[in-house]
N, C-alpha and C positions, 0 to 999 in steps of 0.2 A: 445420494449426495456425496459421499465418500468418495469421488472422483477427483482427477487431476482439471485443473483449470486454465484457462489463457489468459492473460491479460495483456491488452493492447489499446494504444489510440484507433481510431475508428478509420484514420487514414493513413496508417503506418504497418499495414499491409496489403500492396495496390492500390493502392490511393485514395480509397473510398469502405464504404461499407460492402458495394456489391462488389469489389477487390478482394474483402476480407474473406467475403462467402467463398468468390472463387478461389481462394489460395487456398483454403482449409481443405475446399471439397477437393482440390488436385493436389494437393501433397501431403496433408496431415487428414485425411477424410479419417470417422470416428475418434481421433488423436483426443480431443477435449469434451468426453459424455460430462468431465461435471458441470461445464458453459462454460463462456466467454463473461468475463469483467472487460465492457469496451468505456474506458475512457472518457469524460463528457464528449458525448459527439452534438452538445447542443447549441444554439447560438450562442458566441461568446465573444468577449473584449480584450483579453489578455491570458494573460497562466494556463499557457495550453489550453483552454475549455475551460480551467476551473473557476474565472469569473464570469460567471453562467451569466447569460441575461432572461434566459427563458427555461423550463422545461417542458411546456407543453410544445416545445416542435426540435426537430431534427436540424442542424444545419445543413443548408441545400447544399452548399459543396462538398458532402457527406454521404448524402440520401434523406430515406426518408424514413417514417415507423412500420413502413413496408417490408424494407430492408432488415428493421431490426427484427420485427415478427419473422423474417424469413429463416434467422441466424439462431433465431427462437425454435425451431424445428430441431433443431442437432445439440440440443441440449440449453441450459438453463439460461439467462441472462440478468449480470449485474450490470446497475448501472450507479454511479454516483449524486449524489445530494447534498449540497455544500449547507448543512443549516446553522452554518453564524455565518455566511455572507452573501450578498451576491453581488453583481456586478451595476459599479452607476450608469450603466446607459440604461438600466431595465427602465419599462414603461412607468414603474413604481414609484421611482427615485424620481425618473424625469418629473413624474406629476406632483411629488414632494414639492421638488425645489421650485415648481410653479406655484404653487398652491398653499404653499406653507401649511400651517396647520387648519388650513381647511380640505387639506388633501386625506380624502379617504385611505390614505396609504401611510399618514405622517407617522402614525403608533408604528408600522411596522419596523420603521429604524431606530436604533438607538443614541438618541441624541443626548449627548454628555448634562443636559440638567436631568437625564433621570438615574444619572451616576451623582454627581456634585447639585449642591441645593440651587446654587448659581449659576453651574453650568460651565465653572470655569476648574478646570484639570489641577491638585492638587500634586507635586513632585512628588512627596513623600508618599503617597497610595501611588504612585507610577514607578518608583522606586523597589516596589516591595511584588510588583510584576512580571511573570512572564511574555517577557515581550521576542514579539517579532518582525518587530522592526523599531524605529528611532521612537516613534511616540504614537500612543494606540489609538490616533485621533486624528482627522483630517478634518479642513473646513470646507465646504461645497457655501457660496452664496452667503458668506458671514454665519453660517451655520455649524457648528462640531457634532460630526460624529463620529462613534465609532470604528477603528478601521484595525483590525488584527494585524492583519496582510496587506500587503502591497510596497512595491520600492517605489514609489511613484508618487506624486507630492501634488495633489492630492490622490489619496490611495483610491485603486482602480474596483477597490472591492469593499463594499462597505457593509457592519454588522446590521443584523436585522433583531429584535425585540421578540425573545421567545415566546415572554410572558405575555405576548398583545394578542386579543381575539383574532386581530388579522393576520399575523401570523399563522395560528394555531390553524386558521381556515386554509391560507395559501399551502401549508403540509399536507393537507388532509387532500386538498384537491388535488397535488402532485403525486400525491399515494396512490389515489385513486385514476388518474392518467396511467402511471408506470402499470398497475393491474390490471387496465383493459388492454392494455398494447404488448402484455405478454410476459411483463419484467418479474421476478422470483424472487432476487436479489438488492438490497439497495446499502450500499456502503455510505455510511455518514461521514461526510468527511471532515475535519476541522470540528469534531464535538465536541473536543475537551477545553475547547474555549468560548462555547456557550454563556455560562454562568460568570458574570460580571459583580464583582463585590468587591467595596470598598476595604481595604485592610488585608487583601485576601491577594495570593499571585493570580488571581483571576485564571487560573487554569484548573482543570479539574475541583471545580471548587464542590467538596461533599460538604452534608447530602444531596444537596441541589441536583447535582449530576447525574444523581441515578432515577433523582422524581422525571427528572427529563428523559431519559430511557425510554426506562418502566412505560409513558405518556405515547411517546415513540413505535415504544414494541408492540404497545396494546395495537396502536392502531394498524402497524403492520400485520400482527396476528389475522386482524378484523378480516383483512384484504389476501389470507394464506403467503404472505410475502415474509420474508426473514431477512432480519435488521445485520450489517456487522459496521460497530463502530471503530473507526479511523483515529487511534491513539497514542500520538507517538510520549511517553510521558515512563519514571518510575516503574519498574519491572514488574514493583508491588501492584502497581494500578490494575494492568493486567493482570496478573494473580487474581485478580482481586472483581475485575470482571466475570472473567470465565467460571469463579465460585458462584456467582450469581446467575449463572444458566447463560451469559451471551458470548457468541462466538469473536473468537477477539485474532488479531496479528499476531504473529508468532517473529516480532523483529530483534529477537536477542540471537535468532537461531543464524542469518547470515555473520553476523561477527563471528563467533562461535565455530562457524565451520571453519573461515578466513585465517583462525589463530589457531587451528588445529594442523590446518594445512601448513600454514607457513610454521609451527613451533614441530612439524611431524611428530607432535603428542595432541592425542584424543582425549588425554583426562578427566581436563576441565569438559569436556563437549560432553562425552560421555553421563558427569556427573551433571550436566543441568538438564540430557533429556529425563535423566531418571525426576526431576523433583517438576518439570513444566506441568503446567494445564492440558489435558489432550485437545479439548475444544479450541484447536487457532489454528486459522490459517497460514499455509506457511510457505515461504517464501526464501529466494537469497536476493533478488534484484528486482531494480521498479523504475518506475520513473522518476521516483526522486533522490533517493543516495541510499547507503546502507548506514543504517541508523548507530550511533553512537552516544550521545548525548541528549536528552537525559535517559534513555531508553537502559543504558549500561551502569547508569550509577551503583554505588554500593555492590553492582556485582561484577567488576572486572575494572583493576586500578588503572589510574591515568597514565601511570609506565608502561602496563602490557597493550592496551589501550593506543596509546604514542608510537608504540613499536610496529604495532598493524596498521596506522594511519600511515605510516613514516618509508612502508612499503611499497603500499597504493602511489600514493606519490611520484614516488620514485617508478612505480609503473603507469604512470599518465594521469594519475586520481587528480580533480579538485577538489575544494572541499568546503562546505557551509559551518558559518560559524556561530555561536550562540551570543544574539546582540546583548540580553541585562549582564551588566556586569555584576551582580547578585547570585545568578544562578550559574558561573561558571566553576570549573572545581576550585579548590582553595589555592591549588598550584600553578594556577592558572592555564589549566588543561579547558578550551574553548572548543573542540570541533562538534558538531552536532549530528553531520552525517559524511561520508566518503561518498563523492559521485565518480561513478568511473562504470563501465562496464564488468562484470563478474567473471568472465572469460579473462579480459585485459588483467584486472587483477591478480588473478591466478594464472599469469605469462605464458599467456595465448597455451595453456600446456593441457591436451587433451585430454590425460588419465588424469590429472588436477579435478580439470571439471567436471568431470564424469563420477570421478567418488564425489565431488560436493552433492551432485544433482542425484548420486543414487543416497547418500546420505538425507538430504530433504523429503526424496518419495518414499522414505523409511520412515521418518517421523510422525510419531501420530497427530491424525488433524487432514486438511484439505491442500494439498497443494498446488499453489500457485505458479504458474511459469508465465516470467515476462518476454514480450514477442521476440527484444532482442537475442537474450537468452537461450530463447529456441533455436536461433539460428546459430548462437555460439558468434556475435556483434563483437564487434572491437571496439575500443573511443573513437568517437564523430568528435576528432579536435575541432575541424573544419566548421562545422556548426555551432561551436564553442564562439568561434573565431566569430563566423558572422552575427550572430546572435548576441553576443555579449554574455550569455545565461550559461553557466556554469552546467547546468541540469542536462544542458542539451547533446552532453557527452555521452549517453546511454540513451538517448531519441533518434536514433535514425530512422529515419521514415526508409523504407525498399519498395524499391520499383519491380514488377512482377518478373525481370529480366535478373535482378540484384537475387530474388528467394528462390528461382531456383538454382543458380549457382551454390548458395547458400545450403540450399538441402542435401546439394551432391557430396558436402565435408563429411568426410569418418566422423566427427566428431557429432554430427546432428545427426546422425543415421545411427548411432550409440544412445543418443539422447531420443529419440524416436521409441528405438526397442527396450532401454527404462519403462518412459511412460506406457507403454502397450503393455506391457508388464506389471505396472502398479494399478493400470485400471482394468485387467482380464483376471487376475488371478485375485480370486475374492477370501484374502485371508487377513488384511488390514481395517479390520472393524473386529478383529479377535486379541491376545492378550498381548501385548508388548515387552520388551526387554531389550537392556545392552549396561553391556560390560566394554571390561579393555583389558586384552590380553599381550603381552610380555611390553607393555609400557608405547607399542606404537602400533596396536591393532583395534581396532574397534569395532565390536560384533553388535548388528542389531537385527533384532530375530522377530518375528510374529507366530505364534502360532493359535489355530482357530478349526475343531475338530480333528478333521482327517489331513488337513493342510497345513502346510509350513514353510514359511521362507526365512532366509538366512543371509544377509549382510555381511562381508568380511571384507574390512575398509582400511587397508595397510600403509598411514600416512607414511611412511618412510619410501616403501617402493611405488605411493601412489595405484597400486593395484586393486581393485574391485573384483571380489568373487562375491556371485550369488548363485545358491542352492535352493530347491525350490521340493516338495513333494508330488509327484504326480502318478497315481495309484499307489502309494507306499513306496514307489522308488523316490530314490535321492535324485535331483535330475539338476544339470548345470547351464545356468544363462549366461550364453556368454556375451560378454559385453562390454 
């Protein structure tokens, strides 16, 4: 499991699924034993895939479960599961809004009288919420319900009722789909706003939260499948997961490297791999921004915080901001995540990237690499532009003529021999360490028996040296 991973949409490399097979198999063939995390490639209505209408079938202009079983051969497959929403065109909602509450389907949504006795939305408990967007409610047919997500009036993605039998059946069957078609993996996405209570920011709301897990994990266990939940929330929260045995995000660590790079001090970086969780995923870039808000609270102030937003920027970033006016900091520090490319970030500069990304495959935990990233991507203004969607500046889809240009850069062929290095030499499941030496060096070491690697990661001159044991010699990657 301890392998390095992919993550990518299902048609943003080659255009499809059977694109993705052939890119892998001609340019990165064995590059990802730990699998591929492919993106919803399932029917959908909006948010890239994530307002799902279905999961029991493949989007045709994708493939099909052929495709993903085949992808399934060369190692594991995650896939995503939105469980507090899904999208109003599903067959669900349509039959709802026919049918009202004679619809076999009506419990599965969460309709605002099983929040308010009335039915009618209270300020002051929407006041005291983390929101994410204007109002966490949409009307479909004189009807309110629920709606986390969406910019769209009425929202494109509507909450579904954990607590409902049909519910509870409609997971159980998608568990059991994703297990016969090969999946290992299932990333929950949007779980931290599950649990709905009045008086409460309705986000991670405990205990609630973890009976929903626990309900989760059993049944994943049931089917040998392993759960990771999708929580951007409190640093504590996470802490506070990964105590309780589930493997969690590791989204403090792309800041973290950003401020090391740009302050060429390791200190603070240093000092937070010694106290993290080992169990997370870890990551510097994704599809949707590098987390800031609330992910950074209390441990990185809205100054030093400002100053690395303030960068990005100034190097092509946009940026999401946090809509409740309740939860933004006291000083009215609002950003929530930086979207921009990680490369672009760190100016286009190839030893930049290269100690981030040998910094990340050093970390304990599972590393994650997003498709652009691999290629070492720049900002898609351009898609910005068309699109209107801020996000879509670290989405660019590659044409198989764009990836192999792409593979030929020094810098992906540095980023290649990393990875071929962190998944061959089996010393990162033994004991960990790092220090900081004369104020702008940052050593992170593994060692495990007879083997030992050695990280020396000099934010000043940007340079990367790793030493490795092989037979008792000291032996050097160069890279």
């Amino acid at each position: 499991m301890n392998r390095v991973q992919l993550i990518t949409y299902p048609d943003s490399l080659g255009g499809d699924l059977k694109g993705l097979y052939d890119t892998l198999d001609k340019h990165f063939a064995g590059l990802f034993p730990g699998g591929i995390h492919i993106l919803p490639p399932f029917p959908a209505t909006g948010d890239r895939g994530f307002a799902t209408k279905t999961y029991f079938e493949i989007e045709p202009q994708f493939g099909d479960w052929d495709d993903i079983k085949k992808l399934a051969e060369n190692g594991p497959i995650m896939l995503d599961l939105m469980v507090n929403h899904i999208s109003k065109s599903c067959i669900y909602f349509y039959d709802f809004l026919e049918k009202g509450t004679e619809s076999e389907y009506a419990d599965l949504f969460l309709t605002l009288d099983k929040i308010w006795q009335d039915g009618e939305p209270v300020q002051e408990d929407i006041d005291k919420m983390f929101l994410r967007r204007v109002t966490p409610y949409s009307t479909y047919n004189g009807v309110k319900v629920w709606t986390t997500f969406g910019k769209e009036e009425p929202s494109e993605q509507v909450d579904m009722d954990i607590h409902s039998a049909v519910y509870k059946k409609l997971i159980k069957e998608i568990f059991e789909n994703f297990a016969a078609k090969g999946v290992k993996y299932m990333r929950l996405d949007a779980i931290g706003y599950v649990i709905k209570k009045v008086g409460t920011s309705c986000f991670f709301v405990e205990p609630d939260i973890y009976e929903f897990l626990d309900e989760i994990n059993a049944l994943a266990k049931s089917l040998d499948m392993e759960i990771l939940p999708e929580i951007h929330s409190h640093y504590s929260i996470q802490y506070s997961m990964a105590q309780r045995g589930f493997w969690v995000y590791d989204f403090i660590l792309p800041y973290m490297v950003l401020e090391a790079i740009f302050d060429c001090d390791p200190t603070a970086l240093a000092h937070y791999l010694k106290k993290r969780p080992p169990n997370q995923f870890t990551m510097l870039d994704c599809h949707d921004g590098i987390p800031i808000k609330p992910d950074l609270d209390d441990l990185v102030s809205s100054d030093r915080a400002g100053a690395v937003v303030e960068k990005c920027v100034a190097r092509g970033a946009n940026l999401s901001k946090i809509v409740s006016e309740k939860h933004k900091s006291v000083d009215g520090f609002d950003v929530h995540q930086i979207r921009c490319s990680y490369y672009s970030m760190l100016g286009c500069c190839d030893d930049s990237y290269i100690l981030a990304r040998a910094v990340q495959l050093f970390t304990p935990g599972i590393p994650q690499i997003y498709y652009v990233g691999l290629l070492a991507g720049e900002n898609d203004n351009e898609a910005v532009k068309v699109t209107g969607e801020g996000r879509e500046i670290n989405r660019h889809n590659y044409t198989t003529k764009e990836i192999k240009e792409a593979v030929k850069k020094p810098v992906v062929q540095r980023l290649i021999k990393l990875v071929q290095f962190r998944n061959s030499y089996e010393v990162f499941d033994g004991t960990f360490s790092a220090k900081v030496s004369d104020n702008s060096t940052l050593i992170m070491q593994w060692d495990k028996e007879d083997k030992q690697a050695t990280l020396t990661a000099d934010f000043k001159t940007m340079h990367t040296t790793i030493h490795y044991l092989n037979k008792g010699e000291k032996v050097r990657l160069h890279v």
